[in-house]
DRENSEVEX-912695 format. One record per atom (N, C-alpha, C): y, z negated, x negated; residue in one letter. Coordinates in pm, whole numbers, plus 32768, in hexadecimal, padded with zeros to 4 digits. Atoms other than C-alpha are relative to their C-alpha. Example, Ala and Ser with C-alpha at 12.3 -4.5 7.8 and 13.67 -1.06 7.14 Angstrom:
! residues 2
7F8980007FA7A7E3E7CF47B32A807880007FA6A7F8980068052S7F967D367AA9S806D7FB7804DS
***
This chain:
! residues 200
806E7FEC7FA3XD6B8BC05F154X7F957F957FEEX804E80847FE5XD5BDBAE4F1BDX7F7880467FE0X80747FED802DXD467BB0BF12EX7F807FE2800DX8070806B7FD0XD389BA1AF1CCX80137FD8809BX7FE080487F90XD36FB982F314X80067F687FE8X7FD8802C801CXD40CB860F2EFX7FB97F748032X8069804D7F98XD349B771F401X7F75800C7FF0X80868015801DXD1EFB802F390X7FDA7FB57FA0X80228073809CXD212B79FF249X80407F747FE6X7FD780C07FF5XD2C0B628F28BX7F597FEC8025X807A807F8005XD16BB608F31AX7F98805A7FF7X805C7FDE8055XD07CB6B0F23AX80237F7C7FADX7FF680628064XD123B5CDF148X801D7F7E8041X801380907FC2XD11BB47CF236X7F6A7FCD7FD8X809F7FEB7FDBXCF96B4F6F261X7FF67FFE7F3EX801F8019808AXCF81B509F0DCX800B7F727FC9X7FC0809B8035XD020B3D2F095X7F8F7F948049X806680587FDCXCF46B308F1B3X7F79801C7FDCX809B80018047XCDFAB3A1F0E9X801F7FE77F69X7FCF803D80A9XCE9CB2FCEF9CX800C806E7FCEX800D7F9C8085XCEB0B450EF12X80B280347FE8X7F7A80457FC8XD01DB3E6EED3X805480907F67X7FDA7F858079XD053B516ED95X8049808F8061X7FFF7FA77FA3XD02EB61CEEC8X80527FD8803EX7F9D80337F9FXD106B562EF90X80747FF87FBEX7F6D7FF08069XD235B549EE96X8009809D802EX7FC27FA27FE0XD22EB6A6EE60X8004805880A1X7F9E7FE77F75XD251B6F7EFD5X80627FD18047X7F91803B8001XD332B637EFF6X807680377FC3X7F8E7FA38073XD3FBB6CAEED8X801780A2803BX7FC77F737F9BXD3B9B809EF95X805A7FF0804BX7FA180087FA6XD477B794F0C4X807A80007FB1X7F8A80228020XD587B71DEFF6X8065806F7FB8X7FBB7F8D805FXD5C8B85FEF33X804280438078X7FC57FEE7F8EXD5F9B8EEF08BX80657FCF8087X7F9C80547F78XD68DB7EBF15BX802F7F567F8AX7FDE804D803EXD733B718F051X80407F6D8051X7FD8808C7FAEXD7C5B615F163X7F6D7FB8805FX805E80247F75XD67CB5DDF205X7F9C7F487F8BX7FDB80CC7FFFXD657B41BF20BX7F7E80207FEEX80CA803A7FF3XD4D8B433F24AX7FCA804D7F86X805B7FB880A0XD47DB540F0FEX803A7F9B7F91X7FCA806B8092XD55EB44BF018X7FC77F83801FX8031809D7FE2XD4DFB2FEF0B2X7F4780387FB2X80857FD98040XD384B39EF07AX7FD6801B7F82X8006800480BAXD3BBB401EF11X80017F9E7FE0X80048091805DXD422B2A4EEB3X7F887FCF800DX806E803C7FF1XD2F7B216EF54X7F9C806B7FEDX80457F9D8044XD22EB330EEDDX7FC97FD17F30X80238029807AXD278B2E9ED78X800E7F527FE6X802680AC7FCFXD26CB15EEDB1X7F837FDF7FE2X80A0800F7FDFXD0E8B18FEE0AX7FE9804C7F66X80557FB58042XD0A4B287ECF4X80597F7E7F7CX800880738061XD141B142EC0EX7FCB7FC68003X803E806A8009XD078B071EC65X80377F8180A7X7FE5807C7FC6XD166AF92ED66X7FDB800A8073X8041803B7F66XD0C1AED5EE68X80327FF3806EX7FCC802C7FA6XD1DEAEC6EF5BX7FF180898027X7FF17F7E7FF4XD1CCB053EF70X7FC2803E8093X80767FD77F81XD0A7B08DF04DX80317F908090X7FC580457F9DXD147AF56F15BX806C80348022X7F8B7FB17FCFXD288AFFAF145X7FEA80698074X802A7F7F7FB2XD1FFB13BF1A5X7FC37FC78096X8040803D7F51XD13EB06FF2E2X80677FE98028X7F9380407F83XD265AFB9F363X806080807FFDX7FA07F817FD5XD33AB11FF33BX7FAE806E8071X80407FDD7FA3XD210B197F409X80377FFD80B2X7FEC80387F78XD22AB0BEF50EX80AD8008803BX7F9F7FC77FD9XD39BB0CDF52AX8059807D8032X7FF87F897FBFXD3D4B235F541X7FD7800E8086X80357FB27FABXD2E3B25EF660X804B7F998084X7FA380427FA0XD3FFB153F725X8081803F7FE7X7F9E7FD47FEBXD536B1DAF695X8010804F7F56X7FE97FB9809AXD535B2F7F56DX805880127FA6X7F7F801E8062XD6A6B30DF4EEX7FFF7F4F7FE6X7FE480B2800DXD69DB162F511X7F787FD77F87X8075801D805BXD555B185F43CX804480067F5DX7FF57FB3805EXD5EBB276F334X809B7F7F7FC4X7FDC805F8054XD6F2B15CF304X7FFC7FA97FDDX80468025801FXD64CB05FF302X7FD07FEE7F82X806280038091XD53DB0B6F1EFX80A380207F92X7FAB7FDC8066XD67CB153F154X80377F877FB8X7FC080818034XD737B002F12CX7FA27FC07FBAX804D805D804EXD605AF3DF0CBX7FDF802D7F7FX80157FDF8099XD5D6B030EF8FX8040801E7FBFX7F6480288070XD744B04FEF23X7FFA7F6E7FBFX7FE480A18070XD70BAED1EECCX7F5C80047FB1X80628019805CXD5C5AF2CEE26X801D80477F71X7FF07F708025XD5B9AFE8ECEBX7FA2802E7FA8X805C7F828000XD50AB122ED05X801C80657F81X7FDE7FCC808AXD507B216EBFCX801680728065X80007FAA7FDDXD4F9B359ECEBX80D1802C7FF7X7F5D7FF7800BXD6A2B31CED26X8006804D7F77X7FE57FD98053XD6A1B347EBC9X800E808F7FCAX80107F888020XD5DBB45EEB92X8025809F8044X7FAE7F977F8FXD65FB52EECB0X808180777FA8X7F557FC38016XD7C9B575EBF4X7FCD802F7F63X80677FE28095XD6C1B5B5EA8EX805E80817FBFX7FF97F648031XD6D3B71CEA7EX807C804F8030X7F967FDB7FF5XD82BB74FEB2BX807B7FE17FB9X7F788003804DXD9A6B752EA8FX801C7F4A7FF9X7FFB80C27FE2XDA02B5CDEA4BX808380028059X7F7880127F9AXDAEBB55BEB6DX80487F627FC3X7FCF8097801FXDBB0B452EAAEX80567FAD803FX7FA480417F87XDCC7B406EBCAX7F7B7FB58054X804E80637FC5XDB9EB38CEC90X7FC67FA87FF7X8029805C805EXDB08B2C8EB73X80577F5A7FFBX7FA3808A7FEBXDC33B1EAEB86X7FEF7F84806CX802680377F9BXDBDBB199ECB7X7F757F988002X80AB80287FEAXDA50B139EC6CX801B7F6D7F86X801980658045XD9F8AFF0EBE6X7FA17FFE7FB1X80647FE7807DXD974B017EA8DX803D80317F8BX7FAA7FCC807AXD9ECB09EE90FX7FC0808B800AX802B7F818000XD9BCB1EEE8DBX7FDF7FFF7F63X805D7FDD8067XD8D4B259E7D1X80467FEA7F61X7F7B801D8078XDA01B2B0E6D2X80087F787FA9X7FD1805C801FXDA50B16FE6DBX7F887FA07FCFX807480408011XD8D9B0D1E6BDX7FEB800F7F81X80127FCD8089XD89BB19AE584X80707FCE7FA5X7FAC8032803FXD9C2B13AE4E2X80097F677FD0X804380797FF2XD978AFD5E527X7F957FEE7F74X808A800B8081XD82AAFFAE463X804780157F99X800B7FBA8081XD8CCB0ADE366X80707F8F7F92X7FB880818043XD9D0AF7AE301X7F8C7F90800AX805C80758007XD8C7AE76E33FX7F8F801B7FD4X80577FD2803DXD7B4AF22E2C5X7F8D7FDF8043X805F805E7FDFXD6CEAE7DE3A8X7FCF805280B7X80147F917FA2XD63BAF90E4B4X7FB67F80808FX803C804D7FBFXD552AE9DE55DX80327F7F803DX7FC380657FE4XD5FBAD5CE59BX80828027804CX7F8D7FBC7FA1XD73BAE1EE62BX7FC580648082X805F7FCE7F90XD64DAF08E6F5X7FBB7F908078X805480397FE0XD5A7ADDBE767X80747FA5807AX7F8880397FB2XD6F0ACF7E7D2X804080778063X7FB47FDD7F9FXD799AE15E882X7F7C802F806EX807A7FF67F76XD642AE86E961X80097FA78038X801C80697F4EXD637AD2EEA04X80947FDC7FFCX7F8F80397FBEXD79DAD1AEA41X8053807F8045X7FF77FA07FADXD80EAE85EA8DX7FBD80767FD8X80317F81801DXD7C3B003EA42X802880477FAAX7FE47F9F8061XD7B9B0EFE95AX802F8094805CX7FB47F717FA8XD8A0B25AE9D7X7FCB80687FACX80057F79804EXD805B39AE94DX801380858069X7FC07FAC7F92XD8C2B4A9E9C3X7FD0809F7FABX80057F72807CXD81FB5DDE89EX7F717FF78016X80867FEC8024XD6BBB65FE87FX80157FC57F6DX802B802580A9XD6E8B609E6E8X802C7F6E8002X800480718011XD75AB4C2E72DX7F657F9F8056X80767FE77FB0XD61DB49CE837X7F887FFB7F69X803E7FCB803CXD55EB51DE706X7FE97FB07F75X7FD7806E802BXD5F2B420E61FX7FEC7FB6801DX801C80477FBDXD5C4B32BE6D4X7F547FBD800AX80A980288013XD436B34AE711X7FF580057F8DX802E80268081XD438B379E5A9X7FEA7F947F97X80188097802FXD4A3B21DE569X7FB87FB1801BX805880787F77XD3EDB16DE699X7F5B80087F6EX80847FE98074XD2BAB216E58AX80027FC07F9CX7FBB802F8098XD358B1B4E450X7FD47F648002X7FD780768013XD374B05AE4ABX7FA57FA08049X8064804E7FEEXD23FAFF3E54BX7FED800C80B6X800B7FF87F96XD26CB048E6A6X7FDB80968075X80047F8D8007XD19AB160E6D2X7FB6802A80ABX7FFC7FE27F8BXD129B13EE845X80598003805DX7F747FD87FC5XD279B13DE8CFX803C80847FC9X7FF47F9A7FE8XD290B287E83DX7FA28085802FX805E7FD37FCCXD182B2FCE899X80397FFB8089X7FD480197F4FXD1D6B27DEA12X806C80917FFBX7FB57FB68008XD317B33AE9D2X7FCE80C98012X80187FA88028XD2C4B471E94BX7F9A807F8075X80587FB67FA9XD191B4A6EA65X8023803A8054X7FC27FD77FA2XD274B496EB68X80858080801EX7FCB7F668016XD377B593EAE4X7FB080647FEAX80237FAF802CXD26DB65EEA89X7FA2803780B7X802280077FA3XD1F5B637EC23X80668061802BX7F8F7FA97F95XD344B6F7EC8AX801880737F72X7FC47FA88058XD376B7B9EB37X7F3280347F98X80697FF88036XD1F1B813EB02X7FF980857F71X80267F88806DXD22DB93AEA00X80487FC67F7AX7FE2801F8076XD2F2B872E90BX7FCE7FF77F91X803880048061XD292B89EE7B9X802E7FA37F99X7FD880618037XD359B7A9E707X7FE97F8A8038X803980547FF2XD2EDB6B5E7BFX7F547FDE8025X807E7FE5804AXD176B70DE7B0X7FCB7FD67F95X8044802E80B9XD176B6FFE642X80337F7E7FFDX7FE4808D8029XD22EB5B8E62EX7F817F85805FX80A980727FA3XD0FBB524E75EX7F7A801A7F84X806A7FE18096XD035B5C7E639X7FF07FA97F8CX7FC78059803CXD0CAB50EE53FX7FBD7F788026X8017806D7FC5XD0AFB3E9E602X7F707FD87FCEX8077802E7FD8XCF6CB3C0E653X7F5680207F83X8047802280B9XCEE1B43CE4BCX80177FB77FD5X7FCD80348092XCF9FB35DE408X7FD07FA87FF5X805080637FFFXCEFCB222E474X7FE97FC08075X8052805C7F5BXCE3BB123E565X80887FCA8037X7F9780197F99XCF3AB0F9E68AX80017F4C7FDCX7FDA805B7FE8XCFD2AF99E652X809A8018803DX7F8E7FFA7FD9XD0F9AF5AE71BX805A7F878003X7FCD8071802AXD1ECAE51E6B0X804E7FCB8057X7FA4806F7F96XD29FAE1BE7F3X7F9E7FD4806FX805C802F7F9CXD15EADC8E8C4X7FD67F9E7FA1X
***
């Protein structure tokens, strides 16, 4: 059973997003999607949702020129923006599949190592940062587990890169606001010391 109206809230959360208040706009977005999991314009909007609440500057233009396109041709919009942010990369893809079962037949498919295999990496080379660092600018990291997710920000911390989990962490915590394990670890975070971030 459908829970929302599906069209009010695309544009409550358009109208959120064009007053920068881009937190509100994720999670309506994430509403639609729980309900209408195929719907192009709540997932295009999440990515560029959490885009803006990173920081990136192309986020808020995106969102204009997906403006203006819709109001000429709305499915030609929705692929469109879609194509131009499959070649970006977004973290929302990621976090989408977080908290569900890992789909590893489809993994095969995605361009990137899966987590498993990242960690393992470190754990013969010993060298978290410099392997973290080479595979980000060349492809992606696959986390298909909340404890690998969890893992994961724990290193980004560990190792000096503590506003990329932060980034992380806000935005799961935008669609998964009651989490408590990840609470205490933004907790964590943000006691342990003055935010330096070693990949900016």
């Amino acid at each position: 059973m459908k829970t929302i109206n599906k069209y009010k809230t695309l544009a409550l959360a358009n109208e959120s997003f064009t007053k920068e208040n881009y937190e509100q706009a994720l999670r309506q977005y994430a509403m639609v999607l729980q309900d209408y999991p195929e719907s192009k314009e709540a997932y295009n909007g999440a990515i560029l949702a959490e885009m803006a609440m990173s920081g990136e500057a192309s986020a808020e233009a995106l969102f204009d020129y997906y403006e203006v396109l819709r109001e000429e041709n709305a499915e030609q919009a929705d692929t469109v923006i879609t194509e131009i942010l499959q070649s970006m990369d977004g973290t929302v893809e990621q976090l989408s599949a977080l908290f569900s079962d890992p789909l590893r037949n489809r993994l095969e498919y995605e361009d990137g190592i899966l987590y498993d295999d990242f960690r393992q990496l470190v754990a013969e080379q010993g060298d978290f940062k410099t392997i973290f660092e080479n595979i980000m600018f060349s492809t992606k990291v696959l986390i298909t587990e909340k404890e690998e997710f969890m893992d994961f920000l724990t290193q980004l911390n560990r190792h000096g890169y503590q506003k990329m989990a932060i980034n992380y962490i806000e935005t799961a915590l935008a669609m998964y606001p009651n989490d408590e394990q990840l609470r205490g670890l933004l907790r964590d975070i943000l006691g342990s010391r003055p935010i330096e971030d070693s990949a900016s």
